[in-house]
C-alpha positions in Angstrom: 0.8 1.2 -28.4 1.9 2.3 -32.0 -1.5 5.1 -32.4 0.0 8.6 -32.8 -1.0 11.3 -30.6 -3.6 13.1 -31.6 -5.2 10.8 -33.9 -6.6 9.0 -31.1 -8.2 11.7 -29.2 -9.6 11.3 -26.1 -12.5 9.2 -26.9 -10.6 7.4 -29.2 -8.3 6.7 -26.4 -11.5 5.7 -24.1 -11.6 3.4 -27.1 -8.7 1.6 -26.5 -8.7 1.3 -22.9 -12.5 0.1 -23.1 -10.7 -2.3 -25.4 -7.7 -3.2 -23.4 -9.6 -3.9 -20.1 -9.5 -6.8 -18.0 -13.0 -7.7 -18.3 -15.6 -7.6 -16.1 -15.4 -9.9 -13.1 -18.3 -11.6 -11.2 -19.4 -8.4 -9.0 -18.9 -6.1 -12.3 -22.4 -5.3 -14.3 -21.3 -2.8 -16.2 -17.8 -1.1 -16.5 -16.8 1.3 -19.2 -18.5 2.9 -21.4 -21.5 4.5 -19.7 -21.7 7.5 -17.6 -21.3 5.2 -14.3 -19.9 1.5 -13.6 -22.1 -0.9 -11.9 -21.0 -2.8 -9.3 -22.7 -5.9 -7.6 -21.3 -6.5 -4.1 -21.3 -9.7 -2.1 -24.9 -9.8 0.0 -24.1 -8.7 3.4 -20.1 -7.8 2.6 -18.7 -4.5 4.1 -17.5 -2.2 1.1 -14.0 -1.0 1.5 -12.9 2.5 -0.3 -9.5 3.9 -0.7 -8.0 6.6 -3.1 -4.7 8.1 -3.4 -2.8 10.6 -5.5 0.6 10.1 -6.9 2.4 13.3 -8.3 5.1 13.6 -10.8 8.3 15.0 -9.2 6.5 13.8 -5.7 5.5 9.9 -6.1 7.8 9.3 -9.3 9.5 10.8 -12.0 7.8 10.1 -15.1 11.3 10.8 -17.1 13.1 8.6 -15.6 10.3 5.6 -14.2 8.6 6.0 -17.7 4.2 5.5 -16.9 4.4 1.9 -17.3 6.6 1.7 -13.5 4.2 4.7 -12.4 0.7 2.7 -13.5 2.1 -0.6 -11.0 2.5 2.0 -8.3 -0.5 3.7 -8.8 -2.7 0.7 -8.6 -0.2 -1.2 -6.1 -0.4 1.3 -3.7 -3.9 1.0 -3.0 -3.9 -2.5 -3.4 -1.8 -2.0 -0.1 -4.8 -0.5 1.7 -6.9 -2.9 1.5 -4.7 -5.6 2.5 -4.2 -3.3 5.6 -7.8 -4.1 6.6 -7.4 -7.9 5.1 -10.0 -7.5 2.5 -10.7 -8.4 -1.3 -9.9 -6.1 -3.9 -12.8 -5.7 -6.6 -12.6 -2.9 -9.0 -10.6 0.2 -9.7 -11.5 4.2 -11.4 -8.3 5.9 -12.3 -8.1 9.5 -13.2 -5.4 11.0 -14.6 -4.1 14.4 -15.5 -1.6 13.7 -18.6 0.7 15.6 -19.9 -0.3 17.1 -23.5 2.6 16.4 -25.5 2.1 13.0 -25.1 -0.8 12.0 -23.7 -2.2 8.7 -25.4 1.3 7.1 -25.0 1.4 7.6 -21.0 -2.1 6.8 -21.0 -1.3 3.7 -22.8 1.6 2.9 -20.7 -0.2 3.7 -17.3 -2.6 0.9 -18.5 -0.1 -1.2 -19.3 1.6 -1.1 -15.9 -1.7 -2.0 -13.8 -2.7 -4.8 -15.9 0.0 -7.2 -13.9 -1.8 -6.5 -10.4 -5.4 -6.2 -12.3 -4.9 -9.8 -13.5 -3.4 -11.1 -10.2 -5.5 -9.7 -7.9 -8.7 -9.8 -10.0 -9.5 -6.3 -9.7 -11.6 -4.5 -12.8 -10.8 -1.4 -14.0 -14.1 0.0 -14.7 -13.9 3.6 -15.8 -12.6 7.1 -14.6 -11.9 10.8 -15.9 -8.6 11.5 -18.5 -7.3 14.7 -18.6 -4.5 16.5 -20.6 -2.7 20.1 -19.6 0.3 21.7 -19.6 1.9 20.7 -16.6 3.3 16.7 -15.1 1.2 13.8 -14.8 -1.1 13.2 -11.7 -2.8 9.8 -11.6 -5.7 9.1 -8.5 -6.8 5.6 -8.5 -9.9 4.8 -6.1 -10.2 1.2 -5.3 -13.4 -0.6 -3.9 -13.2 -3.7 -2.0 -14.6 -6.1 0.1 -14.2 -7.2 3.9 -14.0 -10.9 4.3 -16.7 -13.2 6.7 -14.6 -12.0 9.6 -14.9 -8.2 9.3 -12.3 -6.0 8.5 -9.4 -5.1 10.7 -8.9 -1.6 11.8 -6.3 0.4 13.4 -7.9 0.9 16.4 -8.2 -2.1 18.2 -4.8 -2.8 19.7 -4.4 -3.3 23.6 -1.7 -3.2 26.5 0.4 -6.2 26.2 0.4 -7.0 22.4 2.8 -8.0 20.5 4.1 -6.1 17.1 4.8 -8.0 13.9 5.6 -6.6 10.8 6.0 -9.1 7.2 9.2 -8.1 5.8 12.4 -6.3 5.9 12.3 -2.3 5.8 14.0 0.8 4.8 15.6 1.9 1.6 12.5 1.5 -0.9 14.2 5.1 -2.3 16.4 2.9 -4.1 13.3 1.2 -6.2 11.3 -0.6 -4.8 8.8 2.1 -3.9 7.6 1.6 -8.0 7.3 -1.9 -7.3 5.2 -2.6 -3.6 3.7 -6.0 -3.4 0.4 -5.7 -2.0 0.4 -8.2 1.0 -3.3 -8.9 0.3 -2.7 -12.7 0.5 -0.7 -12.7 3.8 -3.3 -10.4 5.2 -5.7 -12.6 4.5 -3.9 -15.9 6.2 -3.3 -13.9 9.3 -6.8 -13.5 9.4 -8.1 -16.3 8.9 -5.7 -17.9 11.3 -5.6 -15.5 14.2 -8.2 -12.7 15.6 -5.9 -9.4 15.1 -6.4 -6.7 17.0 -4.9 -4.3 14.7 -3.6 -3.4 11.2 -2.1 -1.0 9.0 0.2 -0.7 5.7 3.6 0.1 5.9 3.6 3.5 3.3 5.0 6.2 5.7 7.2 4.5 7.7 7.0 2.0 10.5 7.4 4.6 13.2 4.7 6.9 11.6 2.4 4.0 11.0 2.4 2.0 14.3 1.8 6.0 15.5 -1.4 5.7 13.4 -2.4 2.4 15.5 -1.7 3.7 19.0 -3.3 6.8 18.6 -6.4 5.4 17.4 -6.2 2.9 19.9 -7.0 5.1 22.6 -3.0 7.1 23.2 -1.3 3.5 23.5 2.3 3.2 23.3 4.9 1.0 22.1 8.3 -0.2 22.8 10.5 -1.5 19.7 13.2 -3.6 19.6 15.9 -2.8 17.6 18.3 -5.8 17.1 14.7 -6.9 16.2 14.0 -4.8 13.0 14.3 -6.6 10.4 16.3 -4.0 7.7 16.1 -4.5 3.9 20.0 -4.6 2.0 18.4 -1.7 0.8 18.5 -0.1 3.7 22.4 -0.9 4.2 23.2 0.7 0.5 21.4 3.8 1.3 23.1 4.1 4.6 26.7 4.0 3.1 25.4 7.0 0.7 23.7 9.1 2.6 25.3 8.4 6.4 22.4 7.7 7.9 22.5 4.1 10.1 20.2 1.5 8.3 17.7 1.3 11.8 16.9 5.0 10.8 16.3 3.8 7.3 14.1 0.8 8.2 12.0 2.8 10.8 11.5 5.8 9.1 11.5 5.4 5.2 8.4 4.5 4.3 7.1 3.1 1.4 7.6 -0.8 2.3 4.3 -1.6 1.7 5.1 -4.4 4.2 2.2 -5.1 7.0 2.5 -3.7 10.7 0.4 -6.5 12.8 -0.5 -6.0 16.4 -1.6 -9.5 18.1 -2.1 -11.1 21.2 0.9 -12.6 22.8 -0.3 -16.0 22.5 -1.5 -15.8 18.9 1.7 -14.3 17.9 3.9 -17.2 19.1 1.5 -19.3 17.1 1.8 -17.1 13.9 5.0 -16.9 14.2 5.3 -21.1 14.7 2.5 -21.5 11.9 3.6 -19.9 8.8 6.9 -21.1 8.2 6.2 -19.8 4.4 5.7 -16.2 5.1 8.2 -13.6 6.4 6.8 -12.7 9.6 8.7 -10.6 12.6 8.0 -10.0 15.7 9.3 -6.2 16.1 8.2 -4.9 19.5 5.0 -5.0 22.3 2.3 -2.4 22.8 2.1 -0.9 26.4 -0.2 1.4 28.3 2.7 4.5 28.6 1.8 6.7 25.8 4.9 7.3 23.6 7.1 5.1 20.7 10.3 3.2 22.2 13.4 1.9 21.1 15.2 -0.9 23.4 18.7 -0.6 22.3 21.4 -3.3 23.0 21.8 -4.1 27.0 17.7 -2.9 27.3 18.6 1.2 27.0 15.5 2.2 25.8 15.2 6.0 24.5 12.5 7.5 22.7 11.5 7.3 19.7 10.3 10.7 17.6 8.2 9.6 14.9 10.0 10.3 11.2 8.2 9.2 8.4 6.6 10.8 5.0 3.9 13.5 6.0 2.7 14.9 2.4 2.4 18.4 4.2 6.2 18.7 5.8 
Protein backbone atom coordinates (compact mmCIF):
# COMPACT_ATOMS: atom_id res chain seq x y z
CA UNK A 1 0.00 0.00 0.00
CA UNK A 2 2.92 2.49 -0.36
CA UNK A 3 1.39 3.92 -4.22
CA UNK A 4 0.66 7.64 -3.88
CA UNK A 5 -2.67 8.93 -4.62
CA UNK A 6 -3.02 9.97 -7.75
CA UNK A 7 -0.37 8.25 -9.48
CA UNK A 8 -2.35 5.21 -9.44
CA UNK A 9 -5.52 6.37 -10.89
CA UNK A 10 -8.36 4.54 -11.15
CA UNK A 11 -7.42 1.99 -13.57
CA UNK A 12 -4.28 1.78 -12.13
CA UNK A 13 -5.98 1.03 -8.94
CA UNK A 14 -8.25 -1.69 -10.90
CA UNK A 15 -4.64 -2.73 -11.45
CA UNK A 16 -3.84 -3.53 -8.18
CA UNK A 17 -6.87 -5.01 -6.93
CA UNK A 18 -7.03 -7.28 -10.28
CA UNK A 19 -3.63 -8.01 -8.78
CA UNK A 20 -4.32 -8.42 -5.14
CA UNK A 21 -7.39 -10.85 -5.64
CA UNK A 22 -7.95 -14.06 -4.24
CA UNK A 23 -8.05 -15.92 -7.33
CA UNK A 24 -10.63 -17.49 -9.03
CA UNK A 25 -12.23 -20.45 -7.41
CA UNK A 26 -13.81 -23.54 -9.01
CA UNK A 27 -17.35 -21.82 -10.04
CA UNK A 28 -15.30 -18.58 -11.19
CA UNK A 29 -14.52 -18.37 -15.25
CA UNK A 30 -13.67 -15.10 -15.42
CA UNK A 31 -13.41 -12.34 -12.68
CA UNK A 32 -11.82 -9.06 -13.17
CA UNK A 33 -10.94 -7.44 -15.84
CA UNK A 34 -13.69 -7.66 -18.36
CA UNK A 35 -16.81 -5.79 -18.64
CA UNK A 36 -18.73 -8.80 -16.69
CA UNK A 37 -17.50 -11.73 -14.35
CA UNK A 38 -18.51 -15.20 -15.26
CA UNK A 39 -19.73 -17.32 -12.95
CA UNK A 40 -20.32 -21.29 -13.23
CA UNK A 41 -22.89 -22.45 -10.67
CA UNK A 42 -23.34 -25.91 -9.29
CA UNK A 43 -25.82 -27.97 -11.93
CA UNK A 44 -29.12 -27.86 -10.35
CA UNK A 45 -27.97 -25.42 -7.15
CA UNK A 46 -30.46 -22.62 -6.12
CA UNK A 47 -28.53 -19.15 -6.51
CA UNK A 48 -28.61 -17.06 -3.46
CA UNK A 49 -28.24 -12.99 -3.79
CA UNK A 50 -27.78 -10.46 -1.18
CA UNK A 51 -26.51 -6.74 -1.13
CA UNK A 52 -26.18 -4.24 1.47
CA UNK A 53 -24.96 -0.71 1.95
CA UNK A 54 -22.84 0.51 4.68
CA UNK A 55 -22.49 4.37 5.15
CA UNK A 56 -19.90 6.41 6.73
CA UNK A 57 -21.29 8.16 9.89
CA UNK A 58 -24.18 5.30 9.67
CA UNK A 59 -22.45 1.72 9.45
CA UNK A 60 -18.88 2.97 10.73
CA UNK A 61 -16.72 5.84 11.08
CA UNK A 62 -14.07 5.69 8.64
CA UNK A 63 -11.91 8.16 11.07
CA UNK A 64 -11.91 6.28 13.78
CA UNK A 65 -12.45 2.30 12.31
CA UNK A 66 -9.90 3.24 9.54
CA UNK A 67 -11.24 1.01 5.89
CA UNK A 68 -9.41 -1.91 6.73
CA UNK A 69 -12.20 -2.64 10.03
CA UNK A 70 -14.93 -1.22 7.51
CA UNK A 71 -13.90 -3.76 4.36
CA UNK A 72 -14.46 -7.01 7.23
CA UNK A 73 -17.79 -5.53 7.85
CA UNK A 74 -18.69 -4.92 4.59
CA UNK A 75 -18.04 -8.38 3.26
CA UNK A 76 -18.98 -10.05 6.81
CA UNK A 77 -22.15 -8.70 6.81
CA UNK A 78 -23.36 -10.39 3.88
CA UNK A 79 -21.62 -13.30 4.59
CA UNK A 80 -24.27 -13.20 7.49
CA UNK A 81 -27.11 -13.51 4.93
CA UNK A 82 -26.35 -16.27 3.47
CA UNK A 83 -25.64 -18.31 6.48
CA UNK A 84 -29.24 -17.11 7.34
CA UNK A 85 -30.53 -19.38 4.55
CA UNK A 86 -27.56 -22.05 5.31
CA UNK A 87 -25.99 -21.73 2.07
CA UNK A 88 -22.34 -21.45 0.40
CA UNK A 89 -20.89 -18.32 -0.26
CA UNK A 90 -19.29 -18.03 -3.91
CA UNK A 91 -18.24 -14.69 -5.13
CA UNK A 92 -18.52 -11.04 -4.16
CA UNK A 93 -18.87 -7.27 -6.51
CA UNK A 94 -18.12 -4.46 -4.22
CA UNK A 95 -18.74 -0.87 -5.22
CA UNK A 96 -17.56 1.79 -3.52
CA UNK A 97 -18.01 5.59 -3.36
CA UNK A 98 -14.44 6.78 -1.90
CA UNK A 99 -13.51 9.71 -0.62
CA UNK A 100 -11.25 11.89 -3.11
CA UNK A 101 -8.54 12.98 -0.90
CA UNK A 102 -7.56 9.64 -0.50
CA UNK A 103 -8.97 7.32 -2.41
CA UNK A 104 -6.41 4.54 -3.52
CA UNK A 105 -5.35 4.17 0.21
CA UNK A 106 -9.18 3.30 1.46
CA UNK A 107 -9.47 1.41 -1.57
CA UNK A 108 -6.48 -0.51 -0.67
CA UNK A 109 -7.35 -0.89 2.82
CA UNK A 110 -11.13 -1.94 2.10
CA UNK A 111 -9.38 -4.78 0.16
CA UNK A 112 -7.25 -5.52 2.69
CA UNK A 113 -9.96 -6.04 5.29
CA UNK A 114 -12.13 -8.61 3.21
CA UNK A 115 -9.29 -10.71 2.22
CA UNK A 116 -9.50 -12.62 5.85
CA UNK A 117 -13.29 -13.73 5.15
CA UNK A 118 -12.44 -14.04 1.23
CA UNK A 119 -9.83 -16.67 2.11
CA UNK A 120 -11.84 -18.38 4.83
CA UNK A 121 -14.95 -18.67 3.36
CA UNK A 122 -13.64 -19.12 -0.26
CA UNK A 123 -15.54 -16.42 -1.71
CA UNK A 124 -13.96 -14.50 -5.02
CA UNK A 125 -14.07 -11.14 -5.39
CA UNK A 126 -14.70 -10.79 -9.00
CA UNK A 127 -15.16 -7.13 -10.00
CA UNK A 128 -17.49 -4.02 -9.17
CA UNK A 129 -17.74 -0.11 -9.86
CA UNK A 130 -15.01 2.45 -7.79
CA UNK A 131 -15.97 5.82 -7.35
CA UNK A 132 -14.42 8.97 -5.85
CA UNK A 133 -16.41 12.38 -4.75
CA UNK A 134 -16.45 14.84 -2.38
CA UNK A 135 -18.44 13.51 0.29
CA UNK A 136 -17.73 10.00 3.02
CA UNK A 137 -17.21 6.55 1.88
CA UNK A 138 -20.20 4.28 0.88
CA UNK A 139 -19.25 0.66 0.15
CA UNK A 140 -22.24 -1.96 -1.35
CA UNK A 141 -21.09 -5.42 -1.56
CA UNK A 142 -23.43 -8.05 -3.50
CA UNK A 143 -22.77 -11.51 -2.70
CA UNK A 144 -23.93 -14.68 -4.75
CA UNK A 145 -24.20 -17.95 -3.21
CA UNK A 146 -25.38 -21.29 -3.28
CA UNK A 147 -28.25 -23.39 -1.46
CA UNK A 148 -26.93 -26.66 -0.25
CA UNK A 149 -28.70 -30.41 -1.43
CA UNK A 150 -31.32 -29.65 1.10
CA UNK A 151 -32.69 -26.25 -0.13
CA UNK A 152 -32.41 -23.19 1.52
CA UNK A 153 -34.08 -22.19 4.72
CA UNK A 154 -36.44 -19.27 4.66
CA UNK A 155 -38.18 -17.25 7.11
CA UNK A 156 -41.30 -18.32 6.52
CA UNK A 157 -41.75 -21.65 7.54
CA UNK A 158 -42.12 -21.59 11.28
CA UNK A 159 -45.28 -23.23 13.06
CA UNK A 160 -47.32 -23.23 16.45
CA UNK A 161 -45.39 -25.07 18.91
CA UNK A 162 -41.71 -24.50 17.86
CA UNK A 163 -39.10 -23.92 19.72
CA UNK A 164 -36.64 -20.64 19.35
CA UNK A 165 -32.84 -20.96 19.39
CA UNK A 166 -30.48 -18.48 18.88
CA UNK A 167 -26.16 -19.28 18.55
CA UNK A 168 -24.74 -16.89 20.84
CA UNK A 169 -24.87 -14.28 23.46
CA UNK A 170 -26.51 -10.73 22.36
CA UNK A 171 -26.57 -7.12 22.89
CA UNK A 172 -23.79 -4.53 23.11
CA UNK A 173 -22.06 -5.04 19.56
CA UNK A 174 -22.03 -0.88 19.82
CA UNK A 175 -19.06 -1.42 21.80
CA UNK A 176 -17.13 -3.34 18.61
CA UNK A 177 -18.04 -6.03 17.70
CA UNK A 178 -20.41 -4.77 15.07
CA UNK A 179 -16.90 -4.24 12.69
CA UNK A 180 -16.09 -7.63 13.47
CA UNK A 181 -19.50 -10.26 12.90
CA UNK A 182 -18.57 -13.79 12.40
CA UNK A 183 -20.62 -15.17 9.74
CA UNK A 184 -22.18 -18.33 11.28
CA UNK A 185 -22.05 -19.96 7.84
CA UNK A 186 -20.53 -23.22 9.27
CA UNK A 187 -23.06 -23.58 12.20
CA UNK A 188 -25.78 -22.93 9.71
CA UNK A 189 -24.76 -25.49 7.79
CA UNK A 190 -24.47 -28.27 10.72
CA UNK A 191 -27.90 -27.37 11.90
CA UNK A 192 -28.95 -28.26 8.55
CA UNK A 193 -27.58 -30.94 7.88
CA UNK A 194 -28.50 -32.40 11.26
CA UNK A 195 -32.15 -31.22 11.67
CA UNK A 196 -35.01 -30.10 9.07
CA UNK A 197 -35.47 -26.25 10.31
CA UNK A 198 -38.36 -24.70 9.85
CA UNK A 199 -37.06 -21.25 9.87
CA UNK A 200 -34.11 -18.86 9.81
CA UNK A 201 -32.78 -15.52 9.89
CA UNK A 202 -29.55 -13.37 10.88
CA UNK A 203 -29.35 -11.54 13.89
CA UNK A 204 -28.50 -7.74 12.22
CA UNK A 205 -31.46 -5.65 13.66
CA UNK A 206 -32.05 -7.07 16.75
CA UNK A 207 -33.58 -10.29 18.05
CA UNK A 208 -36.92 -8.78 18.62
CA UNK A 209 -36.98 -7.11 15.16
CA UNK A 210 -35.76 -10.26 13.52
CA UNK A 211 -37.81 -13.13 15.01
CA UNK A 212 -40.70 -10.27 13.96
CA UNK A 213 -39.40 -10.89 10.44
CA UNK A 214 -40.06 -14.79 10.93
CA UNK A 215 -43.58 -14.59 12.38
CA UNK A 216 -44.82 -12.27 10.06
CA UNK A 217 -43.80 -14.16 7.16
CA UNK A 218 -44.91 -17.18 8.70
CA UNK A 219 -48.43 -16.45 8.37
CA UNK A 220 -48.91 -13.52 11.75
CA UNK A 221 -47.38 -16.14 14.30
CA UNK A 222 -46.34 -15.14 17.60
CA UNK A 223 -43.82 -15.82 20.07
CA UNK A 224 -43.29 -15.94 23.68
CA UNK A 225 -39.45 -15.26 25.05
CA UNK A 226 -38.00 -16.21 28.00
CA UNK A 227 -36.00 -13.92 29.59
CA UNK A 228 -33.77 -15.57 32.31
CA UNK A 229 -33.27 -17.50 28.97
CA UNK A 230 -31.50 -14.81 26.81
CA UNK A 231 -28.34 -15.36 26.69
CA UNK A 232 -26.59 -11.50 27.10
CA UNK A 233 -23.14 -10.70 25.82
CA UNK A 234 -20.58 -8.90 28.75
CA UNK A 235 -21.00 -6.45 26.27
CA UNK A 236 -24.31 -5.95 26.93
CA UNK A 237 -23.59 -5.58 30.88
CA UNK A 238 -20.80 -2.59 29.95
CA UNK A 239 -23.13 -0.75 27.92
CA UNK A 240 -25.91 -1.03 30.42
CA UNK A 241 -23.74 0.56 33.33
CA UNK A 242 -23.11 3.59 30.61
CA UNK A 243 -26.06 4.28 29.23
CA UNK A 244 -28.82 2.88 32.03
CA UNK A 245 -30.47 0.77 29.99
CA UNK A 246 -30.86 -3.15 31.68
CA UNK A 247 -28.70 -5.54 29.60
CA UNK A 248 -32.20 -7.78 28.49
CA UNK A 249 -33.01 -4.43 26.56
CA UNK A 250 -29.59 -4.49 25.15
CA UNK A 251 -29.53 -8.22 24.11
CA UNK A 252 -33.14 -8.03 22.54
CA UNK A 253 -32.94 -4.95 20.88
CA UNK A 254 -29.28 -4.06 19.67
CA UNK A 255 -28.74 -5.59 16.71
CA UNK A 256 -25.89 -6.29 14.93
CA UNK A 257 -24.99 -9.81 16.60
CA UNK A 258 -24.75 -11.45 13.55
CA UNK A 259 -25.66 -14.47 15.70
CA UNK A 260 -28.45 -17.05 14.11
CA UNK A 261 -32.21 -16.94 15.28
CA UNK A 262 -33.32 -20.82 14.66
CA UNK A 263 -36.91 -21.88 14.87
CA UNK A 264 -37.19 -25.88 15.20
CA UNK A 265 -39.41 -28.50 16.18
CA UNK A 266 -39.57 -29.38 19.78
CA UNK A 267 -38.14 -32.68 19.34
CA UNK A 268 -35.26 -31.69 17.02
CA UNK A 269 -34.33 -28.93 19.35
CA UNK A 270 -33.75 -31.11 22.39
CA UNK A 271 -31.63 -33.16 20.04
CA UNK A 272 -29.61 -30.02 18.78
CA UNK A 273 -29.34 -28.83 21.75
CA UNK A 274 -27.91 -32.64 23.16
CA UNK A 275 -25.88 -33.00 19.81
CA UNK A 276 -23.56 -30.17 19.45
CA UNK A 277 -21.86 -29.86 22.54
CA UNK A 278 -19.18 -27.70 20.41
CA UNK A 279 -21.44 -24.93 19.34
CA UNK A 280 -23.16 -22.24 21.38
CA UNK A 281 -26.69 -22.99 20.97
CA UNK A 282 -29.79 -21.56 23.22
CA UNK A 283 -32.97 -22.29 23.36
CA UNK A 284 -34.55 -18.61 23.87
CA UNK A 285 -38.37 -18.94 23.64
CA UNK A 286 -41.47 -21.09 21.60
CA UNK A 287 -43.55 -19.86 18.65
CA UNK A 288 -47.45 -19.88 19.31
CA UNK A 289 -50.53 -19.28 17.31
CA UNK A 290 -51.48 -15.68 19.29
CA UNK A 291 -50.09 -13.13 17.06
CA UNK A 292 -47.81 -10.75 19.06
CA UNK A 293 -43.88 -10.97 20.69
CA UNK A 294 -43.77 -12.09 24.53
CA UNK A 295 -41.51 -11.79 27.37
CA UNK A 296 -42.09 -14.49 30.37
CA UNK A 297 -40.49 -12.62 33.21
CA UNK A 298 -39.46 -14.28 36.50
CA UNK A 299 -42.51 -16.18 38.34
CA UNK A 300 -44.12 -16.66 34.43
CA UNK A 301 -45.45 -12.61 34.12
CA UNK A 302 -45.42 -12.42 30.76
CA UNK A 303 -45.95 -8.70 29.17
CA UNK A 304 -45.51 -7.77 25.77
CA UNK A 305 -42.95 -7.24 23.93
CA UNK A 306 -42.72 -3.94 21.30
CA UNK A 307 -40.36 -4.70 18.81
CA UNK A 308 -37.01 -2.21 19.15
CA UNK A 309 -34.46 -2.87 16.76
CA UNK A 310 -32.44 -0.88 13.89
CA UNK A 311 -35.03 0.25 11.10
CA UNK A 312 -32.60 2.30 8.47
CA UNK A 313 -35.76 4.68 8.04
CA UNK A 314 -36.52 5.67 11.96
Amino acid sequence: MNEQRGVMGEFGLIAWLRQHAKGTGRQTVVAIGDDCAILRPSAGAELLITTDMLMDGRHFRLEHDGPEAVGYKALGVNLSDIAAMAGVPIAAVVAVALPRDRAVAVAQGLHVGMMPLAERFGVDLVGGDTNAWNGPLVIGVTLLGEATARGPVRRSGARPGDVILVTGPLGGSLLGRHLRPEPRIAEARALHEAAPLHALIDISDGLTSDLGHILQESGGLGATLDAEAIPTHPDALELGRRDGRSPLDHALNDGEDFELCVVVAPEDADRLLGAHAGMALYRVGEVDATPGLRLRAAGDVVVPIVPGGFDHLR
